[in-house]
TIKOLNU-677084 format. One line per field, with one value per residue (C-alpha): x, y, z. Coordinates in nm, 3 decimals. Layout:
u [X,...];
v [Y,...];
w [Z,...];
end
This chain:
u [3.194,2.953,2.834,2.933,2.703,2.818,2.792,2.663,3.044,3.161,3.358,3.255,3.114,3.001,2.569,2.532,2.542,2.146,1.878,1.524,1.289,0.883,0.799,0.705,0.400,0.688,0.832,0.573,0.676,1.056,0.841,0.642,0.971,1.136,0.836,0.835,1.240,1.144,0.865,0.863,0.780,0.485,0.249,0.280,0.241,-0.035,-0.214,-0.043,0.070,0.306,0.129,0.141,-0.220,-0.161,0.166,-0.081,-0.338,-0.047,0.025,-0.272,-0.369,-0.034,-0.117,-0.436,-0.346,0.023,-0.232,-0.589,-0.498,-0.258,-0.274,-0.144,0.245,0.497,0.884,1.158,1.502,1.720,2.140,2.270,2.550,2.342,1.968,1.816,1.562,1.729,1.350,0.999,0.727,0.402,0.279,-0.071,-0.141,-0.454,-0.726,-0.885,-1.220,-1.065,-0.865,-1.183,-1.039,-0.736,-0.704,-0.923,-1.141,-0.905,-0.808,-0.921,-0.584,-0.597,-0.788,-1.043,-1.243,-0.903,-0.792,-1.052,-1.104,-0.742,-0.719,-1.008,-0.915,-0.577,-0.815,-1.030,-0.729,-0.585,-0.925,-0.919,-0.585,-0.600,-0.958,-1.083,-1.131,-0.753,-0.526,-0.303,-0.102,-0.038,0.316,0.109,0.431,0.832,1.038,1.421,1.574,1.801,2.075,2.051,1.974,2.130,2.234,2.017,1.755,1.414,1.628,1.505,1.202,1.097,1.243,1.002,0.700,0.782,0.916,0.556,0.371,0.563,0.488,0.090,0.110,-0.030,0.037,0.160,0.021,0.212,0.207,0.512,0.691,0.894,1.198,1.084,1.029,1.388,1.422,1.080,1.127,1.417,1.207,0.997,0.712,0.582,0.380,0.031,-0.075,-0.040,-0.256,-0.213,0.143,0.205,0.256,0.009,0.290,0.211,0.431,0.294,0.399,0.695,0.651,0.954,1.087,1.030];
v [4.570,4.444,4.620,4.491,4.432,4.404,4.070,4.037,4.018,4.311,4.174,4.186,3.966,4.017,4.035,3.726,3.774,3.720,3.812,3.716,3.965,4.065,4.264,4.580,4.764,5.006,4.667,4.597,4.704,4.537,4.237,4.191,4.261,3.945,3.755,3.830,3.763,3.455,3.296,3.441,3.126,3.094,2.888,3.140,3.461,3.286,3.357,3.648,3.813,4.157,4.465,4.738,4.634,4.343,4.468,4.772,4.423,4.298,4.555,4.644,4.271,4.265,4.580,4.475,4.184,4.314,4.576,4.370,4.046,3.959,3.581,3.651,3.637,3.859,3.757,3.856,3.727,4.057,4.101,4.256,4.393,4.550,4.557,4.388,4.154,3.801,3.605,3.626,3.407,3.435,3.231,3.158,3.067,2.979,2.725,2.816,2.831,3.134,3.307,3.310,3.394,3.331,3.615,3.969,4.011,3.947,4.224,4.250,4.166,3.830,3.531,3.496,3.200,3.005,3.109,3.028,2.683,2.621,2.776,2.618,2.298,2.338,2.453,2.150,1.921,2.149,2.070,1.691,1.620,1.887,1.957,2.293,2.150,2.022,2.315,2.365,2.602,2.756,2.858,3.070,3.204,3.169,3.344,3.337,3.606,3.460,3.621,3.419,3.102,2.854,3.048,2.954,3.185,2.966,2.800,3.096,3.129,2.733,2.738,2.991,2.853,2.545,2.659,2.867,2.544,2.284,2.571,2.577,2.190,2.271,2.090,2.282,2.226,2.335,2.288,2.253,2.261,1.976,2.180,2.290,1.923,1.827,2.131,2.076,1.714,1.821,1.971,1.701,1.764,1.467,1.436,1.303,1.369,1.574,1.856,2.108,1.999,2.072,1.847,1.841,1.776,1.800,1.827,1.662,1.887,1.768,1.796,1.836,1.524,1.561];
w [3.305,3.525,3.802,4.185,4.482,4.824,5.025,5.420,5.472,5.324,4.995,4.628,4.419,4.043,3.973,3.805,3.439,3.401,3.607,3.724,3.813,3.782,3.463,3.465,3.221,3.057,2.962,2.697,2.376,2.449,2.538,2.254,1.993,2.203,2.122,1.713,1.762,1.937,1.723,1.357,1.221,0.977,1.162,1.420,1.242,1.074,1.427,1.539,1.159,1.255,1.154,1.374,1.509,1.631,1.799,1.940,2.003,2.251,2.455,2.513,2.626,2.820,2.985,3.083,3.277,3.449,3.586,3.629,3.680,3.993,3.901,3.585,3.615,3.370,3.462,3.271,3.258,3.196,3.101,3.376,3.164,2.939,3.087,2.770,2.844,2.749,2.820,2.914,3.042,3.160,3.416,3.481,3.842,3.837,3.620,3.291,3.502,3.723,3.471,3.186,2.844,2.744,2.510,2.473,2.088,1.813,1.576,1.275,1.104,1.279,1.183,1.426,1.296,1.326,1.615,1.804,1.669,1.754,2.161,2.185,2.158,2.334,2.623,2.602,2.615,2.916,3.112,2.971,3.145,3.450,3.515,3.638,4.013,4.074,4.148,3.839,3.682,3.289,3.181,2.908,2.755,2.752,2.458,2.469,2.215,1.974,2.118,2.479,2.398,2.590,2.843,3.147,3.046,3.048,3.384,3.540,3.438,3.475,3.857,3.969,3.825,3.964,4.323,4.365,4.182,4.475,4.765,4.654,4.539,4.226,3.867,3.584,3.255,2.929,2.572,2.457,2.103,1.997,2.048,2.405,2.533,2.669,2.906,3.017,3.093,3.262,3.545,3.557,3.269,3.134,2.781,2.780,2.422,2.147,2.029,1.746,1.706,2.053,2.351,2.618,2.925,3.256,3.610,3.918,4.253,4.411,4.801,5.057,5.245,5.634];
end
């Protein structure tokens, strides 16, 4: 049963059935098994294959930035029934020039010849479209376990990138799956090309009418 909280005017009303909140580091390890939940597909364990050192690889770069990097954004959507993490995301609020790399040395399990050739041309078509001058934004990350899917999850997650993106009146840059487009073009992403099978989509600022 879910648990009650108590209302300015003293009657009860249910917490709502999921949950936004900031990450936390002793959220790691939960984090990165939503992510191999979330995206064991081949093309991506081609980049991220899951041995124990890569897994050991991730939370260490997690780590690092929940504790180095204020800029760098962990939210997670969790069951309030439960307190299983439904979703992640990790939003980047600043441009490639102020965060630097995207990603720490690669293990040695990891291809790193290929992996770099292929961030580094999703970051050259992130400064083609965005720039490094123009204020903008990187959702870096959003995994929905299997078991929440279509259940408002990445909602969540998307309306506070946005809100903080409209409040600074920066753009958001993504790249997007095919499978990821319609709820991103639901909050106003638009595609601009395609790179590495992903879409290059991009959300102009939306400013409030005086």
């Amino acid at each position: 049963m879910a648990t009650t909280v108590t209302t300015v005017t003293g009657t009860l009303t249910p917490d709502p059935p999921l949950k936004l909140e900031l990450a936390r580091v002793e959220d790691v390890p939960e984090l990165i098994q939503l992510w191999y939940n979330a995206f064991s597909i081949p093309s991506l364990l081609a980049i991220w294959p899951d041995t124990p050192g890569v897994r050991q690889w991730w939370e260490s770069a997690i780590r690092y930035d929940m504790l180095n990097k204020p800029r760098e954004k962990y939210l997670k959507v969790i069951d309030s029934q439960t307190g299983r993490i439904a979703a992640y995301a990790k939003w980047s609020l600043e441009t490639s020039k102020e965060r630097g790399p995207r990603f720490p040395p690669w293990h040695p399990d990891m291809d790193a010849r290929h992996n770099e050739e292929y961030f580094q041309r999703l970051e050259e078509v992130r400064d083609r479209l965005v720039g490094s001058s123009s204020k903008n934004f990187y959702l870096d990350m959003l995994a929905t376990h299997t078991d929440y899917r279509r259940m408002g999850a990445a909602r969540l997650l998307l309306e506070w990138g946005c809100q903080v993106a409209d409040q600074e009146n920066a753009l958001i840059y993504i790249d997007s799956s095919e499978a990821g487009k319609p709820i991103y073009e639901r909050f106003g992403f638009v595609v601009q090309s395609m790179a590495c099978g992903l879409a290059s989509m991009v959300r102009e600022p939306r400013t409030k009418e005086v």
